[in-house]
N, C-alpha and C positions, 0 to 999 in steps of 0.2 A: 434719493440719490440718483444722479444722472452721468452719465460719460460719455464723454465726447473724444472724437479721437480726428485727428485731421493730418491725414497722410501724407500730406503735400509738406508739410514742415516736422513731421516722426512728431507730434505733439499730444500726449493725452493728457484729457483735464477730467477728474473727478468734481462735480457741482455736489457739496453736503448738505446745503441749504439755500434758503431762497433771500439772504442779508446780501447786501452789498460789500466785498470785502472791501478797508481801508488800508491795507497793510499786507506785507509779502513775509514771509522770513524763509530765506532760504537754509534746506535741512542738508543739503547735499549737494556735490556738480552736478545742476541740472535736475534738479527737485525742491518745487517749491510751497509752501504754505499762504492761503490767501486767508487772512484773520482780519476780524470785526475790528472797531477800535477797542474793547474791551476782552480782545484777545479768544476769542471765541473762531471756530474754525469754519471754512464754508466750502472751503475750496484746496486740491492736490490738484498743482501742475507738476506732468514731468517732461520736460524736453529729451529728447533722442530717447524716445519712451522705445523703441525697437530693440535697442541696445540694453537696456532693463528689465524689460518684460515680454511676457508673452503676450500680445497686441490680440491675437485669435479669442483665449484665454478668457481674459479682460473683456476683452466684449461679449462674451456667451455665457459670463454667468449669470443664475439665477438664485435672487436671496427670498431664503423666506425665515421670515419674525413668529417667532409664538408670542405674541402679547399681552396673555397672562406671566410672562417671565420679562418683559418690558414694563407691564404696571410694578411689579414687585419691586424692581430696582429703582422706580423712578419715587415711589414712596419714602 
């Protein structure tokens, strides 16, 4: 997972995977869904992302996976 944030237009975009989306669905004013053509997710745009979130926030966290509880579920 990747995020980008571009201040000059309040834009954040969450990258979830490395597909090429072919497809948007918008969930919200100014919240968008980038989906695979088989409906598969890769990508959160949100415009006037300032106004939604905490922009600071969003960029300082840090995730961490225990991936013996990722193999389990993906079994």
């Amino acid at each position: 997972m990747k995020v980008y944030y571009d201040d000059e237009v309040d834009a954040l975009y969450i990258k979830l995977g490395e597909q090429t989306p072919e497809g948007v669905k918008e969930i919200s004013e100014s919240v968008n869904l980038d989906l695979t053509s088989d409906g598969k997710l890769v990508g959160i745009e949100i415009l006037k992302a300032s106004s939604k979130i905490d922009i600071q926030t969003i960029l300082s966290y840090t995730l961490e996976l225990d991936k013996n509880l990722l193999k389990q579920n993906v079994a």
